[in-house]
N, C-alpha and C positions, 0 to 999 in steps of 0.2 A: 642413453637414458636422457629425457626430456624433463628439466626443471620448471615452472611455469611459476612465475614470478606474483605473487597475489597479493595487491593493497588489500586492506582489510582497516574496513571503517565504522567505528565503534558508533553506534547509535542511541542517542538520548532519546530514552523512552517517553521522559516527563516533556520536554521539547516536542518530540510529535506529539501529543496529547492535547501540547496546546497550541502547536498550529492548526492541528483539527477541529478545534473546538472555534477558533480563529474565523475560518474556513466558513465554520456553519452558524457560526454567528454572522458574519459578512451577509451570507445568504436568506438569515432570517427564519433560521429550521430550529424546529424542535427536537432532542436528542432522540424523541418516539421514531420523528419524522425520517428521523437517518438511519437508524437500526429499521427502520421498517424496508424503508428503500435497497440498503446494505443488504438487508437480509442475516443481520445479525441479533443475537438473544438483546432480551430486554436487561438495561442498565449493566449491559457489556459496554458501551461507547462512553459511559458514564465513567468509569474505569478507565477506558485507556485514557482519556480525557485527563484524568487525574493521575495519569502513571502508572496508575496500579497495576492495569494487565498489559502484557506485550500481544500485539496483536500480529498476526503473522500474514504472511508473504499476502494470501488471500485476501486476507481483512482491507488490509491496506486497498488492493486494487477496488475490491467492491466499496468502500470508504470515498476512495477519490471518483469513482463512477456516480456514484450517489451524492457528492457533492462539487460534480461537475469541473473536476480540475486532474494533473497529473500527481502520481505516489509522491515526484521528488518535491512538490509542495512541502508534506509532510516531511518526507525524510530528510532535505536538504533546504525549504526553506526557500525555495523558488520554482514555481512549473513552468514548465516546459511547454513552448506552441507544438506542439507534434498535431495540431489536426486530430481527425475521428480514429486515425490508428491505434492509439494507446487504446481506446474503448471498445474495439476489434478484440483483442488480443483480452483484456480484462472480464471480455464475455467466453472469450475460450476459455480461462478459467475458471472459471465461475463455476462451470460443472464438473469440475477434474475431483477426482479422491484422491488421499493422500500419497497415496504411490504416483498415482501422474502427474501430481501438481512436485513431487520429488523429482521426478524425471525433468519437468519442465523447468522448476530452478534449475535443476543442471546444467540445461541445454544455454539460459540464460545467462549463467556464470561463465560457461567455457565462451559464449557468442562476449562477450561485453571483454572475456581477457583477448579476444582475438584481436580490438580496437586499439589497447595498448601499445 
């Protein structure tokens, strides 16, 4: 039997909210401007902004494609130069439903403990 060892890192919601808003203020966008680009409902981003909704795995990606930076901006507070790749990969999901985008965290989770 195979034990796999898993950090687990508690995320402030109200923290990403306002590096997002950070983000897109730096940039000079209007909240319309990045739900429209996101592809997200209206005065959803208004919300995460202020903590109120968690937005998920998705959100996130199309969030940072549409404000032209990487997720861990938001989640950790610093992005990452990775080049056009992260924005590859943020387009694959893009179109995924919830069982694939389920599958794909997976694949994610097991690929990121293999680095440990």
């Amino acid at each position: 039997m195979i034990f796999l060892k898993v950090r687990m890192m508690k995320l402030d919601y109200s923290e990403i909210g306002r590096r997002i808003a950070k983000r897109r203020r730096h940039l000079k966008l209007k909240q319309a401007e990045v739900e429209e680009k996101a592809d997200i409902g209206y005065k959803y981003l208004s919300n995460i902004e202020r903590g109120l909704s968690i937005p998920s795995t998705e959100v996130i990606m199309r969030l940072a494609l549409a404000l032209d930076t990487t997720p861990d901006e938001f989640l950790v507070g610093t992005a990452r130069d990775t080049g056009t790749r992260w924005r590859e990969v943020a387009e694959l999901l893009r179109d995924m439903d919830d069982k694939q985008l389920t599958l794909a965290g997976s694949l994610l989770t097991w690929l990121r403990q293999q680095a440990l």
